[in-house]
PyMOL Python script that loads the backbone (N, CA, C, O; Angstrom):
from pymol import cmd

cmd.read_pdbstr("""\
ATOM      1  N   UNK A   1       0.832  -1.178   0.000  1.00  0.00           N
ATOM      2  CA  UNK A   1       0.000   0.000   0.000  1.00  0.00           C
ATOM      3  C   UNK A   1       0.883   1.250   0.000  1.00  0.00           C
ATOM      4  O   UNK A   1       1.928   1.114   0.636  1.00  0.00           O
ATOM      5  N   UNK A   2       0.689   2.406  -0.563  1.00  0.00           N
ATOM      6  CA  UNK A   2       1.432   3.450  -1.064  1.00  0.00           C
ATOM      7  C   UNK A   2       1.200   4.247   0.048  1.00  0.00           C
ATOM      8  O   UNK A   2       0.005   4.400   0.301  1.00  0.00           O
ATOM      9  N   UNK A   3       2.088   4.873   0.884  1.00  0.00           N
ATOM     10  CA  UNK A   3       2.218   6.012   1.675  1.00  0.00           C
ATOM     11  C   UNK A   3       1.057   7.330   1.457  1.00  0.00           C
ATOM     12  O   UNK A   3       0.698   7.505   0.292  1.00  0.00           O
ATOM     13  N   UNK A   4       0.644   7.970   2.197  1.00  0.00           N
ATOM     14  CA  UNK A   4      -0.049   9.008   1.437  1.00  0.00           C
ATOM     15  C   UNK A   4       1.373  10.388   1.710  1.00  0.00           C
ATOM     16  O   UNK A   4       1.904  10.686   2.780  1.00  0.00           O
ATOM     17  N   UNK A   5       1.605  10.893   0.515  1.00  0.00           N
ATOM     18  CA  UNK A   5       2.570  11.726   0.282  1.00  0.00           C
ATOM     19  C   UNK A   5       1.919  13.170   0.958  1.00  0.00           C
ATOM     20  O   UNK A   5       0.692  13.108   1.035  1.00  0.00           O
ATOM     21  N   UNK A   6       2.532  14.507   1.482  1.00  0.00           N
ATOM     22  CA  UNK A   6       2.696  15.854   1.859  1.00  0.00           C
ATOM     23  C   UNK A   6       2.642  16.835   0.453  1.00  0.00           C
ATOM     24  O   UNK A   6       3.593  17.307  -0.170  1.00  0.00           O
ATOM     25  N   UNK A   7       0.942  16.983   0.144  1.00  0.00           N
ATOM     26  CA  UNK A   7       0.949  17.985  -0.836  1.00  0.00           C
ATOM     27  C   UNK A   7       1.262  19.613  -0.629  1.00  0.00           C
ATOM     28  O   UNK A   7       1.563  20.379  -1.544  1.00  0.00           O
ATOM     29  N   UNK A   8       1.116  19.988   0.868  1.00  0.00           N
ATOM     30  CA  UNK A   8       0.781  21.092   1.191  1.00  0.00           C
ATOM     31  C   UNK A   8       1.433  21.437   2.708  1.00  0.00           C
ATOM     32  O   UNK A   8       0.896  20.781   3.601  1.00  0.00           O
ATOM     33  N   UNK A   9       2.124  22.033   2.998  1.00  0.00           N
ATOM     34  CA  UNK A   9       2.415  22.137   4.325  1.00  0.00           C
ATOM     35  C   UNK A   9       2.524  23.910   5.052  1.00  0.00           C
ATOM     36  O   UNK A   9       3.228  24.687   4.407  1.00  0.00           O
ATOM     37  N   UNK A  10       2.062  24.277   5.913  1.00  0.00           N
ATOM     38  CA  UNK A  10       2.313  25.611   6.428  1.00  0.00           C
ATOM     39  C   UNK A  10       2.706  25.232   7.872  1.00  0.00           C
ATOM     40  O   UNK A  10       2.588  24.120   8.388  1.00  0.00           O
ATOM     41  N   UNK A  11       3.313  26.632   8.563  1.00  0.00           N
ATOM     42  CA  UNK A  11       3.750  26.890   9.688  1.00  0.00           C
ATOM     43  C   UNK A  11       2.945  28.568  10.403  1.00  0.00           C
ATOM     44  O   UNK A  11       3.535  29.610  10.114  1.00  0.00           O
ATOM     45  N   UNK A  12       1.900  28.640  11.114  1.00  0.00           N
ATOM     46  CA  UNK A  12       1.706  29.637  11.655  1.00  0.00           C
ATOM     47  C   UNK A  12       1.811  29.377  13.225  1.00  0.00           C
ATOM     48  O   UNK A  12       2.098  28.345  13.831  1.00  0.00           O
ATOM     49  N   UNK A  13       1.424  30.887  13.766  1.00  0.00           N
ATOM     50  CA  UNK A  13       1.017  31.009  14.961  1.00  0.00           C
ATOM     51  C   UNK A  13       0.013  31.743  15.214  1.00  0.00           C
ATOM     52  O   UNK A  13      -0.272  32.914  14.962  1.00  0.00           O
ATOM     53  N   UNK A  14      -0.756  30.457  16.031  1.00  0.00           N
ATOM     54  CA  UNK A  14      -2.359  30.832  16.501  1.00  0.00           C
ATOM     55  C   UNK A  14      -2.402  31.882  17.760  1.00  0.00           C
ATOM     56  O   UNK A  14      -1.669  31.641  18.719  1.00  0.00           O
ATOM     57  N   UNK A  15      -3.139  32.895  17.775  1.00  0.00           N
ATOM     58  CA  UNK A  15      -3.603  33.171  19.593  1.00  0.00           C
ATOM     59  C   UNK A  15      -4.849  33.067  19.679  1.00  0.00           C
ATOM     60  O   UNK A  15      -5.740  33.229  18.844  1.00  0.00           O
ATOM     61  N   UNK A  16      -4.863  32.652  21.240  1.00  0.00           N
ATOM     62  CA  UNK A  16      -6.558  33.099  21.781  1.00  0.00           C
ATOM     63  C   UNK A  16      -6.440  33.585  22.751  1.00  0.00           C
ATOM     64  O   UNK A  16      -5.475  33.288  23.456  1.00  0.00           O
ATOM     65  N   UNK A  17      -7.605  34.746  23.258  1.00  0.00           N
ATOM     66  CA  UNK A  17      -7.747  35.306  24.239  1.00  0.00           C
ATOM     67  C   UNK A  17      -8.958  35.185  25.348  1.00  0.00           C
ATOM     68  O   UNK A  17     -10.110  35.209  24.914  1.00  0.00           O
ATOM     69  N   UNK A  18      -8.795  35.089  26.394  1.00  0.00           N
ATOM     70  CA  UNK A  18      -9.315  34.256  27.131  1.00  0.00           C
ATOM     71  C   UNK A  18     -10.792  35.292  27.140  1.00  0.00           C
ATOM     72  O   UNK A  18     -10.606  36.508  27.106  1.00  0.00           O
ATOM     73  N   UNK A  19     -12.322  34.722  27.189  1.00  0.00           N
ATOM     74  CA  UNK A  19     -13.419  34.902  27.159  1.00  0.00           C
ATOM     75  C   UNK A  19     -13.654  35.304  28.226  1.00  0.00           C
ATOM     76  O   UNK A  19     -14.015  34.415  28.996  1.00  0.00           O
ATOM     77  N   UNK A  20     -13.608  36.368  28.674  1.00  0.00           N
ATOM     78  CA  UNK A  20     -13.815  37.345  29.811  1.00  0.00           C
ATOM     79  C   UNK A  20     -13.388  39.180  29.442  1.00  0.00           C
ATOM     80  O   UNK A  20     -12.393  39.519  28.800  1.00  0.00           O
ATOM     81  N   UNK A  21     -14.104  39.846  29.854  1.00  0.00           N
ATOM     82  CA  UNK A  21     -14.136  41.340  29.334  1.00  0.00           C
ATOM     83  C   UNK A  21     -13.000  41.717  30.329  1.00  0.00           C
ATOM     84  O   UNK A  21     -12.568  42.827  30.017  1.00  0.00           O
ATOM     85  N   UNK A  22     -12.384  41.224  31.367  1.00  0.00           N
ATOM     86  CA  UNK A  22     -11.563  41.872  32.327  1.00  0.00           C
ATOM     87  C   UNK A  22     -10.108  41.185  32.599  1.00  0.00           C
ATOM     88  O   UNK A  22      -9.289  41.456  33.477  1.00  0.00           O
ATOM     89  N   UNK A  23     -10.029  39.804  31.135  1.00  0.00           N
ATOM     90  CA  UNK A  23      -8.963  39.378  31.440  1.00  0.00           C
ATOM     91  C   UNK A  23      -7.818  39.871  30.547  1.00  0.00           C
ATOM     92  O   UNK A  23      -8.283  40.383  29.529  1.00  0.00           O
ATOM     93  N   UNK A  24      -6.749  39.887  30.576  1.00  0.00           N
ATOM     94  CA  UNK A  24      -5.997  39.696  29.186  1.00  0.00           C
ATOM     95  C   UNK A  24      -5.267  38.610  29.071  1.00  0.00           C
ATOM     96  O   UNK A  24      -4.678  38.678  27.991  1.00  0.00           O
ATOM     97  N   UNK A  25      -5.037  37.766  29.562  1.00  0.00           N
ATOM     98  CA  UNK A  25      -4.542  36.263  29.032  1.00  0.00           C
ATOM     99  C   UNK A  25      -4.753  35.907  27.364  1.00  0.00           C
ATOM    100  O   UNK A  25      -5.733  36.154  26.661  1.00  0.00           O
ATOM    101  N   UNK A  26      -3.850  35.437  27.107  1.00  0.00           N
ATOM    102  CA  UNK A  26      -3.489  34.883  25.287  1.00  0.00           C
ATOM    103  C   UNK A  26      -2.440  34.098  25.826  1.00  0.00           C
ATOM    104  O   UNK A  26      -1.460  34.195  26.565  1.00  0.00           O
ATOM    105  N   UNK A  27      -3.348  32.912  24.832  1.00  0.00           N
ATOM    106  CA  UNK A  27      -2.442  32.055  24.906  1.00  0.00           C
ATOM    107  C   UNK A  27      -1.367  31.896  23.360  1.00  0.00           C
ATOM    108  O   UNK A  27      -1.775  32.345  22.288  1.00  0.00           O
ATOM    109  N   UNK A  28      -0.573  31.495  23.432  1.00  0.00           N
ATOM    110  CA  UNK A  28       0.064  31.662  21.762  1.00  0.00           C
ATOM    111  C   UNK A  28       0.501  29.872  21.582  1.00  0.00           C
ATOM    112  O   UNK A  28       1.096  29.079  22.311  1.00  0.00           O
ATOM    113  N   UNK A  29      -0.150  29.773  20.211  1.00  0.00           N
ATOM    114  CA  UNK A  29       0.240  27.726  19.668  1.00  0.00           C
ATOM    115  C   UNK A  29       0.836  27.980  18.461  1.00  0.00           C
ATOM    116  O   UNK A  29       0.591  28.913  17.697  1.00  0.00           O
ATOM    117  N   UNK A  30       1.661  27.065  18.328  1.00  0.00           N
ATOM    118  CA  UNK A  30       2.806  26.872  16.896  1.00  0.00           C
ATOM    119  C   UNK A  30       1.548  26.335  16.383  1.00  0.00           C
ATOM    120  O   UNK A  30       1.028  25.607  17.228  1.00  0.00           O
ATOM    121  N   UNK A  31       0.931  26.422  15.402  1.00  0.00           N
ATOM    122  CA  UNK A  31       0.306  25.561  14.376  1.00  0.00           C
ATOM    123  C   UNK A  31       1.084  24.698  13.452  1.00  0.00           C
ATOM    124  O   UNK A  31       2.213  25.178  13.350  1.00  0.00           O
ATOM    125  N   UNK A  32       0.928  23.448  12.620  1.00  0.00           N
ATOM    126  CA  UNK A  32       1.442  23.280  11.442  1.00  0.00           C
ATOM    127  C   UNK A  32       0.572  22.419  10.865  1.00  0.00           C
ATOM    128  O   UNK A  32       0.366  21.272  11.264  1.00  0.00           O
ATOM    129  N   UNK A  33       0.077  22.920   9.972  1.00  0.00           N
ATOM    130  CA  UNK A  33      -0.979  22.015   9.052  1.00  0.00           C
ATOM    131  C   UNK A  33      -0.363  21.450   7.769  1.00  0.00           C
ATOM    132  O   UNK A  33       0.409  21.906   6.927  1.00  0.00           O
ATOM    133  N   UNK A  34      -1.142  20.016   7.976  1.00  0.00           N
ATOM    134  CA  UNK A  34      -0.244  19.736   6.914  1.00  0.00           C
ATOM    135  C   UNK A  34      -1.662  18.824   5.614  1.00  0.00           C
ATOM    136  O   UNK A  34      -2.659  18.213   5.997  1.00  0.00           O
ATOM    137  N   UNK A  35      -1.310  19.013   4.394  1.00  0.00           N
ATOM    138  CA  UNK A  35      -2.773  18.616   3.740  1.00  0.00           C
ATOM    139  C   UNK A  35      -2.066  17.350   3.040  1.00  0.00           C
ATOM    140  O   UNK A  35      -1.085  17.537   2.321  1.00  0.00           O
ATOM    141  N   UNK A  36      -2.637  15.919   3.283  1.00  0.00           N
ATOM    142  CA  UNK A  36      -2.031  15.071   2.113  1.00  0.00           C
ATOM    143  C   UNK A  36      -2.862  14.690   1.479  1.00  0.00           C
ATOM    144  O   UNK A  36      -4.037  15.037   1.602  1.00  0.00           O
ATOM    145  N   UNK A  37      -2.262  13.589   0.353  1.00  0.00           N
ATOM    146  CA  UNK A  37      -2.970  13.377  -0.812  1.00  0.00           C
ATOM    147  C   UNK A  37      -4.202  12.348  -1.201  1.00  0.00           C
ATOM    148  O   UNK A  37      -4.807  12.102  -2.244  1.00  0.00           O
ATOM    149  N   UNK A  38      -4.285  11.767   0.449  1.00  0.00           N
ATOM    150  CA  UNK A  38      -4.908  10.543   0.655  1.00  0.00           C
ATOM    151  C   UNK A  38      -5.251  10.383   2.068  1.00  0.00           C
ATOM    152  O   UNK A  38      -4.639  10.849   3.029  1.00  0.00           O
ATOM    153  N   UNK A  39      -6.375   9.618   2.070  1.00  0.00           N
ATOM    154  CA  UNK A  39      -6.435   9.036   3.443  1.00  0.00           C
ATOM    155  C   UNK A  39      -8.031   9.964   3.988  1.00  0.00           C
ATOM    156  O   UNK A  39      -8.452  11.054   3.602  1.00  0.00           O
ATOM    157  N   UNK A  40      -8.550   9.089   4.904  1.00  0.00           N
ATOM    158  CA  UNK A  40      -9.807   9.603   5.490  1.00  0.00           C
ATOM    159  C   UNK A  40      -9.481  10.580   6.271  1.00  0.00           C
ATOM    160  O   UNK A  40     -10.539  10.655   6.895  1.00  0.00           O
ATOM    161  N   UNK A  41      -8.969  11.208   6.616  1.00  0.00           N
ATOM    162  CA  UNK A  41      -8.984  12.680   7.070  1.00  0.00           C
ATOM    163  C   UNK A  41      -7.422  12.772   6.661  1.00  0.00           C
ATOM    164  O   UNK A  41      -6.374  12.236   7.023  1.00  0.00           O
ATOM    165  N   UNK A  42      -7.812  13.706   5.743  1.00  0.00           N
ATOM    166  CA  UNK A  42      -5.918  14.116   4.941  1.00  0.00           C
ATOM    167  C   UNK A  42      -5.627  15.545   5.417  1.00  0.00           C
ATOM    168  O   UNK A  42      -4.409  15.721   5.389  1.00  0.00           O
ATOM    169  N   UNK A  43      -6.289  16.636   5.846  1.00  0.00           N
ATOM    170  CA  UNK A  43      -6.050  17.659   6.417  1.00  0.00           C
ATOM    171  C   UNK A  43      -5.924  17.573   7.914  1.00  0.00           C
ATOM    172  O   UNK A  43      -6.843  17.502   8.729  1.00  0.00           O
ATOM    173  N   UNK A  44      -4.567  17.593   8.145  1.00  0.00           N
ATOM    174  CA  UNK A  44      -3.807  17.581   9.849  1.00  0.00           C
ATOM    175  C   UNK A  44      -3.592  18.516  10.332  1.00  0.00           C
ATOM    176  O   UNK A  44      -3.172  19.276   9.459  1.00  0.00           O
ATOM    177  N   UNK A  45      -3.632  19.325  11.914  1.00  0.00           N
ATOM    178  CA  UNK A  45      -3.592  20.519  12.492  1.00  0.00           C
ATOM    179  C   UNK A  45      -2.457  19.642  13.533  1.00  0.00           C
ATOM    180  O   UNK A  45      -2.531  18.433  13.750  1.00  0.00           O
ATOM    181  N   UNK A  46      -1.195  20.770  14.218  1.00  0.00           N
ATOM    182  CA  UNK A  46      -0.324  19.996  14.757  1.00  0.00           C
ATOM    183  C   UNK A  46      -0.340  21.311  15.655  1.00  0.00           C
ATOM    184  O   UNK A  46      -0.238  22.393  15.077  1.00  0.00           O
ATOM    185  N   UNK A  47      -0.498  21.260  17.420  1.00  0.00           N
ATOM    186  CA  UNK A  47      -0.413  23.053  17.454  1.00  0.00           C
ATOM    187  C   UNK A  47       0.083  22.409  19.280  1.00  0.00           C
ATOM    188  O   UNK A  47      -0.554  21.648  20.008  1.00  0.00           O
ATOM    189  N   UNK A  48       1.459  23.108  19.533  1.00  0.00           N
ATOM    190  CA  UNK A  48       2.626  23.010  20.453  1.00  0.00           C
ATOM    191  C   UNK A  48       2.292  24.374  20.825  1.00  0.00           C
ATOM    192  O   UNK A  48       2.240  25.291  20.005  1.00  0.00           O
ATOM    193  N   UNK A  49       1.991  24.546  22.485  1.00  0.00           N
ATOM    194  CA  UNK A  49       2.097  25.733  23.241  1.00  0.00           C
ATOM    195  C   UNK A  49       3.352  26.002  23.167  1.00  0.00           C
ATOM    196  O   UNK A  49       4.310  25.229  23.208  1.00  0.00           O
ATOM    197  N   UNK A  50       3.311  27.397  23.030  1.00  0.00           N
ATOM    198  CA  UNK A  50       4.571  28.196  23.069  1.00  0.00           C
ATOM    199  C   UNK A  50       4.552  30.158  23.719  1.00  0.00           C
ATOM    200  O   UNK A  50       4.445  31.269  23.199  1.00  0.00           O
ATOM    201  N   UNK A  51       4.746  29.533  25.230  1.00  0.00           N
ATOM    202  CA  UNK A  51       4.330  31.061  25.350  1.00  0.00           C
ATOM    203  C   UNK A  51       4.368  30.973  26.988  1.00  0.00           C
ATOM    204  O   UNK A  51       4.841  30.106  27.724  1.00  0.00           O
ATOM    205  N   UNK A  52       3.912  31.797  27.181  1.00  0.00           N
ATOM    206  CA  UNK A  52       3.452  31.819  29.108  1.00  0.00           C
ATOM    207  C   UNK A  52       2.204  31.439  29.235  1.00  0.00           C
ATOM    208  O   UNK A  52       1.281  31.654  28.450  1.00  0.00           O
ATOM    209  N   UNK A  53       2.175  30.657  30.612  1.00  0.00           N
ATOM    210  CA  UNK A  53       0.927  30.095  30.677  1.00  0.00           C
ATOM    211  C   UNK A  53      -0.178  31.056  31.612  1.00  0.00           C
ATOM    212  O   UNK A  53       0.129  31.611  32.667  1.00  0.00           O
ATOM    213  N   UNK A  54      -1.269  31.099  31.085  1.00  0.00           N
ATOM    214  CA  UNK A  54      -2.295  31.983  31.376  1.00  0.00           C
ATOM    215  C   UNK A  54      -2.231  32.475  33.088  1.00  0.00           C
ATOM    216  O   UNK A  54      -1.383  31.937  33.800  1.00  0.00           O
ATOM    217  N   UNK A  55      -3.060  33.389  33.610  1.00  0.00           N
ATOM    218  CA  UNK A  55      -2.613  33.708  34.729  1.00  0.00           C
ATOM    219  C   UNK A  55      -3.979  32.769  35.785  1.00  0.00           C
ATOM    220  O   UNK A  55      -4.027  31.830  36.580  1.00  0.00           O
ATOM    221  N   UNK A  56      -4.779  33.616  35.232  1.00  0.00           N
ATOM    222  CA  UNK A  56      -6.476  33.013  36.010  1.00  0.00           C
ATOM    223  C   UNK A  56      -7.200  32.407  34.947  1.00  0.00           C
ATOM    224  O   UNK A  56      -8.408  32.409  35.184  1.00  0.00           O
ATOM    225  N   UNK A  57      -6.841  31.800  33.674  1.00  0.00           N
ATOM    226  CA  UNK A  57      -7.595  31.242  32.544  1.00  0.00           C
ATOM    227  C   UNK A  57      -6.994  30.004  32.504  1.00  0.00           C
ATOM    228  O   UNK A  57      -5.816  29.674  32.641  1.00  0.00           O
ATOM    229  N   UNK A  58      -8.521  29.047  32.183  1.00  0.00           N
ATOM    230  CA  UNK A  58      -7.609  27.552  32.208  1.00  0.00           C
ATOM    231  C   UNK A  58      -6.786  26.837  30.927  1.00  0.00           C
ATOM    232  O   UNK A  58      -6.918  26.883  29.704  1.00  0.00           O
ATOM    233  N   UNK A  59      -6.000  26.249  31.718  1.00  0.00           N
ATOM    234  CA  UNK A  59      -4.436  26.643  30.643  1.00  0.00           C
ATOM    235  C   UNK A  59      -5.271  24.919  29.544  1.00  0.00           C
ATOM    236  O   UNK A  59      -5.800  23.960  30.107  1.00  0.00           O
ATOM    237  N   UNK A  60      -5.174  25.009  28.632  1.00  0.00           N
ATOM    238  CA  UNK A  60      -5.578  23.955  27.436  1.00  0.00           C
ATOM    239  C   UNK A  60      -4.528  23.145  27.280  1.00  0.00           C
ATOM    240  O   UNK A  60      -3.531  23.639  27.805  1.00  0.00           O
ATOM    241  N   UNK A  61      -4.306  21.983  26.719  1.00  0.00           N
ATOM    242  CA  UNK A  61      -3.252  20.700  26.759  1.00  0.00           C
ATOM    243  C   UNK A  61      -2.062  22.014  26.202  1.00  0.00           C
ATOM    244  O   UNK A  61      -2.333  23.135  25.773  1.00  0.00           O
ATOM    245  N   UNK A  62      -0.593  21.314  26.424  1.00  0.00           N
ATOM    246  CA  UNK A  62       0.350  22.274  25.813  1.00  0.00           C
ATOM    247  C   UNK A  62       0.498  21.555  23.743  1.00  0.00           C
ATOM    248  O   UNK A  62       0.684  22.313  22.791  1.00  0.00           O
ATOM    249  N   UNK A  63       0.384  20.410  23.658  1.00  0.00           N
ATOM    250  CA  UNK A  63       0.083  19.570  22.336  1.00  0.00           C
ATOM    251  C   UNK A  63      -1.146  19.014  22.244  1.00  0.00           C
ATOM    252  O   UNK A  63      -1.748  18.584  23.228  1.00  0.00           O
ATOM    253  N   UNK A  64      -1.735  18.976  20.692  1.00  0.00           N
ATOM    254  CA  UNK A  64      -2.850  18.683  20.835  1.00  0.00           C
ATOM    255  C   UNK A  64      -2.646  18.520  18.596  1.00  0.00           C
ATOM    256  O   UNK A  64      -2.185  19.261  17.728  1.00  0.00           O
ATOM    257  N   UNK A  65      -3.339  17.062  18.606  1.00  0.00           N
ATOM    258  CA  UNK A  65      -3.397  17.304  17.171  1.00  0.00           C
ATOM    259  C   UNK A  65      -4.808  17.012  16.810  1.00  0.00           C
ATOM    260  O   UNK A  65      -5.573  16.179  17.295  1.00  0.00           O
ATOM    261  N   UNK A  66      -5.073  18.250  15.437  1.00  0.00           N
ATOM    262  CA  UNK A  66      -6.461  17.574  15.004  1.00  0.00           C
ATOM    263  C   UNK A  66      -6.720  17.474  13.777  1.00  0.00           C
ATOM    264  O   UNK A  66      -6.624  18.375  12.943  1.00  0.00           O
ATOM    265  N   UNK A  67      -7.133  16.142  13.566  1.00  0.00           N
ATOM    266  CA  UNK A  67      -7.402  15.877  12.010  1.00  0.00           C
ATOM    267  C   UNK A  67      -9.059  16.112  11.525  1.00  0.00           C
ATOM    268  O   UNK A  67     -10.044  15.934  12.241  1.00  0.00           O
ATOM    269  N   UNK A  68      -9.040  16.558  10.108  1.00  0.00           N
ATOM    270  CA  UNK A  68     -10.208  16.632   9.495  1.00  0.00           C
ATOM    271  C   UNK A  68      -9.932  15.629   8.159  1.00  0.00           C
ATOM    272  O   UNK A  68      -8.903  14.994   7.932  1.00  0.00           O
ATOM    273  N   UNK A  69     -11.226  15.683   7.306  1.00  0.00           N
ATOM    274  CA  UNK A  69     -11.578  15.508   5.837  1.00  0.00           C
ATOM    275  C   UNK A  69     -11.905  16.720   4.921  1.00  0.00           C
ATOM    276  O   UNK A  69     -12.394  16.606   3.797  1.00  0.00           O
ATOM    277  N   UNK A  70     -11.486  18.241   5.702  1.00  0.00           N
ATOM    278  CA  UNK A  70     -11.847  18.692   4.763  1.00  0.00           C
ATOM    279  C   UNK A  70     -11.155  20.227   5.564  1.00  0.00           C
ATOM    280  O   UNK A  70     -11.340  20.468   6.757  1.00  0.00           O
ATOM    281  N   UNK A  71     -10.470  21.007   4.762  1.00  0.00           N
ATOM    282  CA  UNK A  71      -9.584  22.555   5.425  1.00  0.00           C
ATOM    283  C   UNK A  71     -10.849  23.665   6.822  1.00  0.00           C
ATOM    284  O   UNK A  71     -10.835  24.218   7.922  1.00  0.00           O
ATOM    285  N   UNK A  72     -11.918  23.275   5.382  1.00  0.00           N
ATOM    286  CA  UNK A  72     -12.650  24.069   6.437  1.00  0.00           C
ATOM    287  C   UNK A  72     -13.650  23.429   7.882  1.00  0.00           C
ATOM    288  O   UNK A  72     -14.305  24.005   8.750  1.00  0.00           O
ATOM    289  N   UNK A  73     -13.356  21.961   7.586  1.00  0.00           N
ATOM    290  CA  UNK A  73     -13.931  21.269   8.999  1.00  0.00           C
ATOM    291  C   UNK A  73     -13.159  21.458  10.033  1.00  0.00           C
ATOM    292  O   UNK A  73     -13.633  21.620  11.157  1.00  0.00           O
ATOM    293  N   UNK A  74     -11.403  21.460   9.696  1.00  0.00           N
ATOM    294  CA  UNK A  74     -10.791  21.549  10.445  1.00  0.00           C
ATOM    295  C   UNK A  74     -10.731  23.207  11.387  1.00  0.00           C
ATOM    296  O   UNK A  74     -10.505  23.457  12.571  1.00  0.00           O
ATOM    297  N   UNK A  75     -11.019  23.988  10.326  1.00  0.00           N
ATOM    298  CA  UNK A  75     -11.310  25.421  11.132  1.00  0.00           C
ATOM    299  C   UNK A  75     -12.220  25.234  11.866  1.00  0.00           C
ATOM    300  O   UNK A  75     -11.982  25.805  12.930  1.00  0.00           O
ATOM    301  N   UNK A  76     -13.528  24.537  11.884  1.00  0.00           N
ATOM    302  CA  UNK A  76     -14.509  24.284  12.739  1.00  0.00           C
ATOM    303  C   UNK A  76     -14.199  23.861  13.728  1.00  0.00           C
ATOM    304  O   UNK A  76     -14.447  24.488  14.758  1.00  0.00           O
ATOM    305  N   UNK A  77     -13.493  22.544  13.758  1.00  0.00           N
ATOM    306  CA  UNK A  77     -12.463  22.119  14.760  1.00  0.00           C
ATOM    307  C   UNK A  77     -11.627  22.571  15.970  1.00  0.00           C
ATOM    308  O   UNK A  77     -11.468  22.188  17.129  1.00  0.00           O
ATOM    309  N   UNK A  78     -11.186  23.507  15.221  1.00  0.00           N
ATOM    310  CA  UNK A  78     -10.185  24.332  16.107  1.00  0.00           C
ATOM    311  C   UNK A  78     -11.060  25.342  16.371  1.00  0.00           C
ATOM    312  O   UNK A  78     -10.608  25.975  17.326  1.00  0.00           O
ATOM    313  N   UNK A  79     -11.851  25.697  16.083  1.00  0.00           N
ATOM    314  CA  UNK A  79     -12.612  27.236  17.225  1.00  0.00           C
ATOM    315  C   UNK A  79     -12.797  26.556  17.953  1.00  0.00           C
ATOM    316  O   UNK A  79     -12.077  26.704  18.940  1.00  0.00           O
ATOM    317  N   UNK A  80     -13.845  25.354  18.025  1.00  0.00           N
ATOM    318  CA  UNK A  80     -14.626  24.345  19.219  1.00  0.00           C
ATOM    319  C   UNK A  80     -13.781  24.311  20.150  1.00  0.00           C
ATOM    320  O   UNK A  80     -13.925  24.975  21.176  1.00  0.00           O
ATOM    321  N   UNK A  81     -12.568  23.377  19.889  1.00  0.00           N
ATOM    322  CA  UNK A  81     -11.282  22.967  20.838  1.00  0.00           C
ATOM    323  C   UNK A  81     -11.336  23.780  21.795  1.00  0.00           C
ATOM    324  O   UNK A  81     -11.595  23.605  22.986  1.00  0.00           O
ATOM    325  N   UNK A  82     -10.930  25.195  20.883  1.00  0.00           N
ATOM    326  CA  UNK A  82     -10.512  26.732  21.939  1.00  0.00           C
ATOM    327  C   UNK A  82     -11.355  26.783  22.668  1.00  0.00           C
ATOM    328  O   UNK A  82     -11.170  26.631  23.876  1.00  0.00           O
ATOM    329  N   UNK A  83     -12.781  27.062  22.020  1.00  0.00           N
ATOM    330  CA  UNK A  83     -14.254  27.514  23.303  1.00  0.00           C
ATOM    331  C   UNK A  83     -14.369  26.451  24.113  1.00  0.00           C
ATOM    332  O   UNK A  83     -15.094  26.590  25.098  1.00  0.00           O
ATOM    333  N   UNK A  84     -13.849  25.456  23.945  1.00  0.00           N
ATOM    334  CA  UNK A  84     -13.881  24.962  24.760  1.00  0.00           C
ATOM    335  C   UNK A  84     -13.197  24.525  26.538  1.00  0.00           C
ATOM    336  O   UNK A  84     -13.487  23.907  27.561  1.00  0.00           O
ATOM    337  N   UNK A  85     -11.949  25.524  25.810  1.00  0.00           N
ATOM    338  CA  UNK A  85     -11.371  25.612  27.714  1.00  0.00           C
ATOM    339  C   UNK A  85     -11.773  27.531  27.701  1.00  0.00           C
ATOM    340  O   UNK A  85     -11.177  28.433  28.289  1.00  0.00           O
ATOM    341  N   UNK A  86     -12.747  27.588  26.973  1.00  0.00           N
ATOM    342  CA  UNK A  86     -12.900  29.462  27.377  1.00  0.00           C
ATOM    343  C   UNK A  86     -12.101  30.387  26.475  1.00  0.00           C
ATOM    344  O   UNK A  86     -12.221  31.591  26.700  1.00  0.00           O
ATOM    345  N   UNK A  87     -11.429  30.062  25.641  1.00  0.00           N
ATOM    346  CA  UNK A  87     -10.963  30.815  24.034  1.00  0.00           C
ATOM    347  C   UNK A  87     -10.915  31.222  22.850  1.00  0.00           C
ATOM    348  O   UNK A  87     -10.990  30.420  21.919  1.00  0.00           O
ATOM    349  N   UNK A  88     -10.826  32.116  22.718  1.00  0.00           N
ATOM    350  CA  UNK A  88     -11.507  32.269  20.871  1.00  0.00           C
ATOM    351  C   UNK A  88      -9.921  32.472  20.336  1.00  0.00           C
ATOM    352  O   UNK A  88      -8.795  32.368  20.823  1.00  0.00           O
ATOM    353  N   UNK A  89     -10.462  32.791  19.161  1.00  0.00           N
ATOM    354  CA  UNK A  89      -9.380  32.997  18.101  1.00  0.00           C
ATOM    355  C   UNK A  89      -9.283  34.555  17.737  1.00  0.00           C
ATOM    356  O   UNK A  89     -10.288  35.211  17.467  1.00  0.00           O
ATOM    357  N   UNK A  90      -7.780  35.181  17.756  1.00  0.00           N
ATOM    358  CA  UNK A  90      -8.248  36.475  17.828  1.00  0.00           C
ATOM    359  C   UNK A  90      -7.086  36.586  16.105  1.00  0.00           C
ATOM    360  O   UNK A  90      -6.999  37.647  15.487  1.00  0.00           O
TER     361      UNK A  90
END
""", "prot")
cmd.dss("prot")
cmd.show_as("cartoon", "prot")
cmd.util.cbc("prot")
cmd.orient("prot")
C-alpha cells in the first residue's frame, strides 16, 4: 500500500484570548498544518504551546493534534477545541 505523500504544508502562529471582558490572558500555539494526498482525514492541524501560561484562565493541553476531511472542517475544529477551555481565536 502506497504512503499518502505531503501535498501542502504551512507553519503559523495561533492566539486566543481568554473569554472574559476583564482578562488579558493569550495564549500563543505553533500551528502546522499539513494537507495530504490521501487518506480519510488528509487535512492535519499539529499546534505546540509556546508562550506563558495563562494567569487566572484555564491553561488547554500544551500539544494537541487535530485531524479533518476537509480545510474548512478543520477550522470548525479548532474554534470548538478553543471555546472549549474558554478561548476564541483572535
Amino acid at each position: 500500500m502506497k504512503k499518502a505523500s505531503i501535498i501542502y504544508e504551512e507553519t503559523k502562529i495561533l492566539t486566543a484570548k481568554y473569554y472574559h471582558p476583564k482578562s488579558d490572558d493569550y495564549l500563543d500555539y505553533i500551528s502546522k498544518i499539513q494537507i495530504k494526498d490521501s487518506g480519510k482525514n488528509p487535512v492535519e492541524m499539529v499546534l505546540k504551546f509556546d508562550g506563558i501560561p495563562p494567569f487566572a484562565a484555564p491553561m488547554s493541553p500544551e500539544e494537541h493534534i487535530i485531524k479533518a476531511p476537509a480545510i474548512l472542517d478543520l477550522c470548525v475544529k479548532v474554534i470548538k477545541w478553543f471555546k472549549k477551555y474558554g478561548h476564541e481565536l483572535r
